[in-house]
N, C-alpha and C positions, 0 to 999 in steps of 0.2 A: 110320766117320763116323756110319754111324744108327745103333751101338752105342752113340757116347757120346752122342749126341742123348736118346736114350734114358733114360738116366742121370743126364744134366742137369735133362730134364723130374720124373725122380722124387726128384732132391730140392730140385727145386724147389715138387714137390706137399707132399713132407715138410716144409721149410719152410714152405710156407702152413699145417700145420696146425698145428706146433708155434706159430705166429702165432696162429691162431685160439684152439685151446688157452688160450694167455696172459691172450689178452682175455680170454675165459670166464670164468677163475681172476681177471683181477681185477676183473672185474664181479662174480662172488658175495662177493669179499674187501671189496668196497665195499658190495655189499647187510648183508654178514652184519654189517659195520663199523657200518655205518648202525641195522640192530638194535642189537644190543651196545651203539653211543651209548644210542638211544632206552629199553633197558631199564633201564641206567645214568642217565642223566637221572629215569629214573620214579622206580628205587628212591631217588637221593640227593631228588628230591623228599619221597616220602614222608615220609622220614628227615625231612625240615623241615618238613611241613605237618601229620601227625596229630596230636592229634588234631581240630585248628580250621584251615578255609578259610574264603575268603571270594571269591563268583565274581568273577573280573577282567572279566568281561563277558557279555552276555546268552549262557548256559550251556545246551546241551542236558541232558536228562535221559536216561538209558538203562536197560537194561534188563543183567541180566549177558554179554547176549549181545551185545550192542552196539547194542540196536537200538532205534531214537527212538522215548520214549514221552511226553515235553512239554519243556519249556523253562521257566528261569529265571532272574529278571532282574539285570542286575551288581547287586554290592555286598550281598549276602545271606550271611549267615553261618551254616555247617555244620557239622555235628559227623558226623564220618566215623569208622568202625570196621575196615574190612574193605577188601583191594583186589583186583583181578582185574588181574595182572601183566603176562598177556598180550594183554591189553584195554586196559590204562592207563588203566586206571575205580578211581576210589574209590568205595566204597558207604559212603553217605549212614547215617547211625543210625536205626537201629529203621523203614528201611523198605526197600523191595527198588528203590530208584533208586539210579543210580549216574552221577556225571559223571568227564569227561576231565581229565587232572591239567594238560593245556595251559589250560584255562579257570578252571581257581582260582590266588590266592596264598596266602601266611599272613597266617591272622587276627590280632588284639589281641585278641580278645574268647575269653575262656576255658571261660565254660557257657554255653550257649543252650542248650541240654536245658530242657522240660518237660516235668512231671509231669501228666500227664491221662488218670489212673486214676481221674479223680473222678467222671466221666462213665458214665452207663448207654447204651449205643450201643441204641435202637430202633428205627431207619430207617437205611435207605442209599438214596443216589442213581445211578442208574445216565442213559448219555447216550449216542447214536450220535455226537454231533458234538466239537470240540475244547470244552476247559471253562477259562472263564479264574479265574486263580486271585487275589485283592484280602487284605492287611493290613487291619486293622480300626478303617483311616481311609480306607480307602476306594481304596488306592492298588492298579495292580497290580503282582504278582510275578512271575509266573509263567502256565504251562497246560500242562495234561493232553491226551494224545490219547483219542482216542474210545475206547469198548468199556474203559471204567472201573469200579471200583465205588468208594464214597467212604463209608463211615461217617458217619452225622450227630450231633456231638454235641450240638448246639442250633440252633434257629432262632431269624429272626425274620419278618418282617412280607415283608422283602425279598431276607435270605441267608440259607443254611445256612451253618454254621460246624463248621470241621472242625480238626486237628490237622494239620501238613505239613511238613516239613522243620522239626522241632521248636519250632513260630510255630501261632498258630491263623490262618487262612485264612478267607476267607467264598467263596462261589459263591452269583452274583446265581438268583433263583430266576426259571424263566421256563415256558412252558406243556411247552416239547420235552423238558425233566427229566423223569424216570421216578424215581416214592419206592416202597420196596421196604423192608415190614415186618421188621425182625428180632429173634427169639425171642432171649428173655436168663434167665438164672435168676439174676440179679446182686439185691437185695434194695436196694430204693429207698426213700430217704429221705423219711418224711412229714413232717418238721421239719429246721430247722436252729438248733442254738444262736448266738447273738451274745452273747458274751462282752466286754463295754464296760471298757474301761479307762482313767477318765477322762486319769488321769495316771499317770504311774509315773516312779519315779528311782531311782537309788543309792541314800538314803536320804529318806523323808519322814514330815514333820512335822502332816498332814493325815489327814483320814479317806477321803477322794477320791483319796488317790495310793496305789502299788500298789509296795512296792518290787522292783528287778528280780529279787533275790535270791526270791523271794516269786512271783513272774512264774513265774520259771526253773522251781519244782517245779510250778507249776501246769499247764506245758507237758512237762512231765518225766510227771507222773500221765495227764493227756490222751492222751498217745505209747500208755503204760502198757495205758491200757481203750482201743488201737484207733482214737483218736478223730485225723482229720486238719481239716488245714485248707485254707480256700478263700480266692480272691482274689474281690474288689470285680466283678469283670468277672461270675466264675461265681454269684458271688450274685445280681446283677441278674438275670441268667439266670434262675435259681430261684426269682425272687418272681414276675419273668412268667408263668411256668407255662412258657416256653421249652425248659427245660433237665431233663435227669432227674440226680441226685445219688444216691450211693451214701451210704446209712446212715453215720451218725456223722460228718458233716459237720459242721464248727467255723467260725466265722465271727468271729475277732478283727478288734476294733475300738480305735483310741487315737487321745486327741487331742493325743498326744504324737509330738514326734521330734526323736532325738536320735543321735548315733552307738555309742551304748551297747545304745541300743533294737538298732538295726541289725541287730550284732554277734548282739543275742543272735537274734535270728529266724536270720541264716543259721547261727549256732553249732547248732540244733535244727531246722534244715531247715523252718523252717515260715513262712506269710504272714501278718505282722502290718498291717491296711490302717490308714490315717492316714484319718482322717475330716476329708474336702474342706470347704474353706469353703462353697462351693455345693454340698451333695449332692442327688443324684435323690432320694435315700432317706430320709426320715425316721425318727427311729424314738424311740420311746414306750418307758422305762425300765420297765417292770412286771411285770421278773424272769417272764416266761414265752417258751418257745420260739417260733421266729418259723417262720411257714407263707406259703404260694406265693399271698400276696391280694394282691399289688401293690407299689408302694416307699414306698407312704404310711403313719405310724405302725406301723413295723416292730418287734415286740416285741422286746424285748435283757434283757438280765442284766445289774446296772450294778455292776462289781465294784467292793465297798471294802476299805479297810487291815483290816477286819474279817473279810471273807469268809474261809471256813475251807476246808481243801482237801475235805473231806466235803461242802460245798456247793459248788465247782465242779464235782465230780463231778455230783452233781445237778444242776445246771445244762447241763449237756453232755448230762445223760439226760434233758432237757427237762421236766425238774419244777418246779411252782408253786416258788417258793422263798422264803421272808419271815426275814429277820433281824434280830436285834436290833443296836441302836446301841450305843455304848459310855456312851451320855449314861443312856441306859436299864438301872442297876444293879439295881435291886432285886429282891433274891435271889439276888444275883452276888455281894455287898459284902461279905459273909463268905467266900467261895469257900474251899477248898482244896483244891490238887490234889498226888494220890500221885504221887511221881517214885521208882520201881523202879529197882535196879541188881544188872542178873545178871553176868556174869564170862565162865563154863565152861560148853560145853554137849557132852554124850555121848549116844550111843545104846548103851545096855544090852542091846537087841536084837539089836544086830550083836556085841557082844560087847567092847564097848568101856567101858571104867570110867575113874574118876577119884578119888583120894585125897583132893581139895584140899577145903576147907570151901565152898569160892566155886562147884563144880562144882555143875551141875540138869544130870539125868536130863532127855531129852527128852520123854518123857513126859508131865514133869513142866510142863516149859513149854506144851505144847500144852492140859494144862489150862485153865492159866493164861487163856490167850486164848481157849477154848473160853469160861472162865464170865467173860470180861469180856466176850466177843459176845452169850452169853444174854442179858446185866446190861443190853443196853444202853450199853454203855461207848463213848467218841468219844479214840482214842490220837493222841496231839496230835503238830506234828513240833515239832520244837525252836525254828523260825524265829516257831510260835504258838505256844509256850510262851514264848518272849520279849517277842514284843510283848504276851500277855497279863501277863506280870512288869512293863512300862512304863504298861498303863494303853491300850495303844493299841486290843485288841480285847477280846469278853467269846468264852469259851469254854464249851460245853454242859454245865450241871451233873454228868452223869457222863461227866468229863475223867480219864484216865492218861497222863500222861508216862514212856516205856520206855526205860533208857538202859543200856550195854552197855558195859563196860569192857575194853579191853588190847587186844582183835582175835586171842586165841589159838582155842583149840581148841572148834572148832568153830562161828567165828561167820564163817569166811570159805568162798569157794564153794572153797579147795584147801586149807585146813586142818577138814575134817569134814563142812560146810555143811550145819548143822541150820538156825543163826539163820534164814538168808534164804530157803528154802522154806517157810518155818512165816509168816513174816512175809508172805510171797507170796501163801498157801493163804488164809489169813485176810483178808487186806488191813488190816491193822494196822502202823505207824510205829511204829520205834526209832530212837535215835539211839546212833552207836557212835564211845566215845572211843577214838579209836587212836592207839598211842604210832607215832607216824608215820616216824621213823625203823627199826624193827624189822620190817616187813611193807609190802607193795606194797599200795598202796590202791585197786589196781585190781580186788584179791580180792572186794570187797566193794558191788560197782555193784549197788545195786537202787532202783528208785524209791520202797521203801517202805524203806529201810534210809540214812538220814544222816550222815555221818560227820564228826568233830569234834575238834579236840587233846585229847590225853593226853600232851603233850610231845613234843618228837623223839626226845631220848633220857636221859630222869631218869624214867625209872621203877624204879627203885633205893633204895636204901637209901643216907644217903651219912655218909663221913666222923664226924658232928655225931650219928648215930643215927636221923636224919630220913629222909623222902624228901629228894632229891637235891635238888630243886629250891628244900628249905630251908634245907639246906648251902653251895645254891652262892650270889656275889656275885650282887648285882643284874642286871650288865652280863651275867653268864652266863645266868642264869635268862632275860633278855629274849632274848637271842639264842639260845639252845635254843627259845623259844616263837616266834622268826620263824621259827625255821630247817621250825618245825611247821607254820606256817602255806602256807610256799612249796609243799608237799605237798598239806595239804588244802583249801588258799584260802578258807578260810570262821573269818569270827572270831564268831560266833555265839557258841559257849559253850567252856565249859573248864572241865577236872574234873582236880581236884587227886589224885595219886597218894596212896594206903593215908590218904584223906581227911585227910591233913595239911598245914597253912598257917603262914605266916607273914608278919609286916609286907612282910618282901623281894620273896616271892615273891609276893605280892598286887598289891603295887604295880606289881610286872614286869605280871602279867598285864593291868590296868588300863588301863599305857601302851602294851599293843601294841595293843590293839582291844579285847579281849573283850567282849560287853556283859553276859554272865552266865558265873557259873562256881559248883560244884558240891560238896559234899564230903558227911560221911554225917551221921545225926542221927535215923535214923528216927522220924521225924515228916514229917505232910506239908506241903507249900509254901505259903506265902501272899504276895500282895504285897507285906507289909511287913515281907518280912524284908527282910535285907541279900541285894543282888544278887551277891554272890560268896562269898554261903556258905550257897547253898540247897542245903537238907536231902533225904536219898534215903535207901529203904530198901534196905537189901542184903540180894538173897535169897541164903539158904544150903542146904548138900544137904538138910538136914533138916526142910524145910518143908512144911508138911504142906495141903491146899485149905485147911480152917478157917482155918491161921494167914494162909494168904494174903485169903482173906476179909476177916477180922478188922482186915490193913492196910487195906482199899480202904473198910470200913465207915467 
């Protein structure tokens, strides 16, 4: 009997722990469960939120490690990069805070990123106590825990202003702030250009509008020498004496706006400001750079349908700048200007030749442009070579227009690429007719190099003996010349293949857009010739400085 008593007692013990046991296994099967949800919830989160949040309500702020470093208020929009997994922290762009994925949804808003590299950082703020953080109406965001340091990119009277969850922030200035000097070797802005644009459109009829095509290179050249641009907010800043700026600061202004305008500012990444009915700022037209004396009679640049891209550029390098009007001819009214047309271009030194009559020796171009920079010479782009062909602008007595036929060897950056480092080195414009079906037109991006139809595809000899395009019907010839244009978007000019025309194929040209077109005649250009059969010289291998001389005399 105490045998099996015994017996009963041990499995009964055995049972209690097979019991215990169970529980154990499904407590951790419920904790591990419980994970596994929550790292599943995090990652299909992510999956739906990078890369734009926005907090669902007043959000702490952390640290990678988890650990609270301030707070910020619903409804604020984040751009997030990076996530710490087993934290269920997303970190926040370009700073080392990170919030919980419980505390945001998904955004609408797709960039809240800004750019404020524009800024010379010379002081920081440091603070034992909590710091609260204000929009720049005054509302607040947010706040930082103590033992901070904050960069300052401008003050004022009452806040420092900073950069923060990619928004600029103010922090109210008060005695328990500590400013702490910081050494920069960043190179500061002692001017800023203002670049005035009264008006600008697709196409105008005025000397006061600017058309956007016209805009576009001027913002393309600007990019080119370095030069960026600022918003209304940070110029205020810099007329106070507030704010420190980094060299080649741009300061566009218009009293235009339009959806066009828009476009083209975010197509070029840059801030075109619309001049307020009410401004703080005044500002006095008198083409000189504007400097940090206040927001009254602020010097500007006032660009017209005139202004040449050689004088933006000076205007951006902050040079007096005085132009002539178009009203103002004399010693214009005979003008004429050389329009050149090379082909082929080889390097002889790497051991490369060409048979063709139409081939130059590279050499032989860099002369070229060496003795039109001694000369003084001003290489026009095509878009001022047009409106000087309409009467709209005057161009600087010693004017050459450089224009560049087919897009073969050697004028693209993957078939040779003499053309566009020679054009680069110098900073001298051409324009290059590309038979645009034949070669990707993206070989050939350079801000000093413009590209233009040579047809889609009639550059050929056709049927009749002609170039193609005077063989073919009307309806063909126009629709080979769309088909060119879908390509390079720009009806500027057009240059007829082995400089042969006709009725047909003129009138195609005519009716798609062109407003000038080109064929040979060596002789040089004047206004009243006929706009669609302005004359070019064509250089050939055999040309020697003299003979090129002798053209530009």
């Amino acid at each position: 009997m105490e045998k099996n008593e015994k017996q009963v007692l041990k499995l009964k013990k055995t049972g209690l722990w097979i019991i215990i046991s169970f529980i154990v296994l499904i407590i951790i099967g419920v904790i591990l469960g419980i994970e596994v949800s929550k790292k599943n919830n995090y990652n299909e989160t992510q999956k739906r939120f990078t890369p734009y949040v926005v907090t669902a309500k007043k959000a702490t702020l952390y640290n990678k490690k988890k650990k609270k470093l301030g707070t910020i208020e619903k409804n604020i929009t984040l751009e997030i990069t990076q996530s710490n997994n087993k934290k269920g922290l997303f970190q926040i762009k370009n700073t080392e805070y990170y919030v919980s994925y419980k505390d945001v949804k998904k955004s609408k808003e797709t960039n809240t990123s800004k750019d404020n590299s524009h800024f010379i950082i010379k002081k920081q703020i440091e603070k034992s106590n909590e710091i609260i953080l204000y929009d720049i109406e005054g509302k607040e965001i947010g706040s930082l825990s103590s033992n901070v340091q904050i960069p300052v990119e401008y003050e004022s009277d009452k806040y420092y202003y900073t950069t923060f969850l990619q928004r600029t922030v103010g922090i109210k200035k008060n005695k328990s702030i500590k400013e702490k000097e910081v050494k920069t070797k960043e190179t500061e802005a002692s001017y800023v250009s203002v670049l005035y644009y009264e008006k600008t459109d697709d196409f105008c009829f005025d000397l006061g509008c600017t058309p956007l095509l016209t805009l576009q290179q001027h913002l393309t050249l600007l990019n080119a020498n370095g030069y960026y641009t600022i918003s209304e907010e940070e110029f205020k800043s810099y007329l106070k004496g507030e704010a420190h700026l980094k060299e080649k600061a741009i300061f566009l202004l218009t009293n235009t706006e339009s959806e066009s305008l828009t476009k083209l500012a975010e197509d070029n990444k840059v801030v075109i400001n619309k001049l307020p009915e009410n401004s703080e700022i005044t500002y006095s037209a008198s083409n000189k750079k504007a400097t940090p004396n206040g927001l009254q009679n602020v010097d500007c640049y006032f660009i017209k349908s005139y202004t040449t891209n050689d004088n933006v550029l000076r205007m951006a390098n902050g040079e007096d700048v005085v132009e002539i009007e178009p009203s103002a001819k004399d010693g214009y009214a005979n003008q004429r200007i050389p329009v050149l047309n090379y082909h082929f271009f080889y390097d002889a030194s790497k051991g490369e030749s060409c048979n063709e009559v139409i081939c130059l020796e590279a050499s032989k171009f860099r002369e070229h442009l060496q003795w039109l920079k001694d000369n003084g010479y001003y290489t026009a782009t095509m878009n001022e070579f047009v409106r000087w062909m309409y009467g709209q602008i005057e161009l600087p007595e010693k004017t050459v227009l450089i224009t560049v036929d087919d897009g073969a060897m050697g004028t693209g950056k993957d078939n040779g690429n003499i053309l566009i480092p020679l054009l680069e080195e110098y900073q001298m414009y051409a324009t290059l007719f590309l038979i645009a079906g034949w070669w990707d037109i993206g070989n050939y991006f350079s801000p000093y190099l413009i590209v233009q139809s040579h047809t889609f595809d009639m550059h050929q000899y056709g049927s009749c003996g002609r170039g193609q395009i005077n063989c073919a019907t009307y309806q063909q010839a126009k629709e080979d010349l769309e088909k060119s244009l879908g390509v390079i978007g720009n009806a500027d000019s057009f240059c007829f293949p082995f400089y042969m025309t006709s009725n047909t194929s003129l009138q195609a040209v005519k009716d798609v857009g062109f407003k000038v077109s080109f064929v040979g005649g060596n002789r040089k250009a004047k206004r009243t010739d006929d706009k669609y059969l302005i004359p070019r010289y064509p250089i050939q291998s055999d040309i020697t400085l003299q003979d090129f001389i002798e053209i530009m005399s």
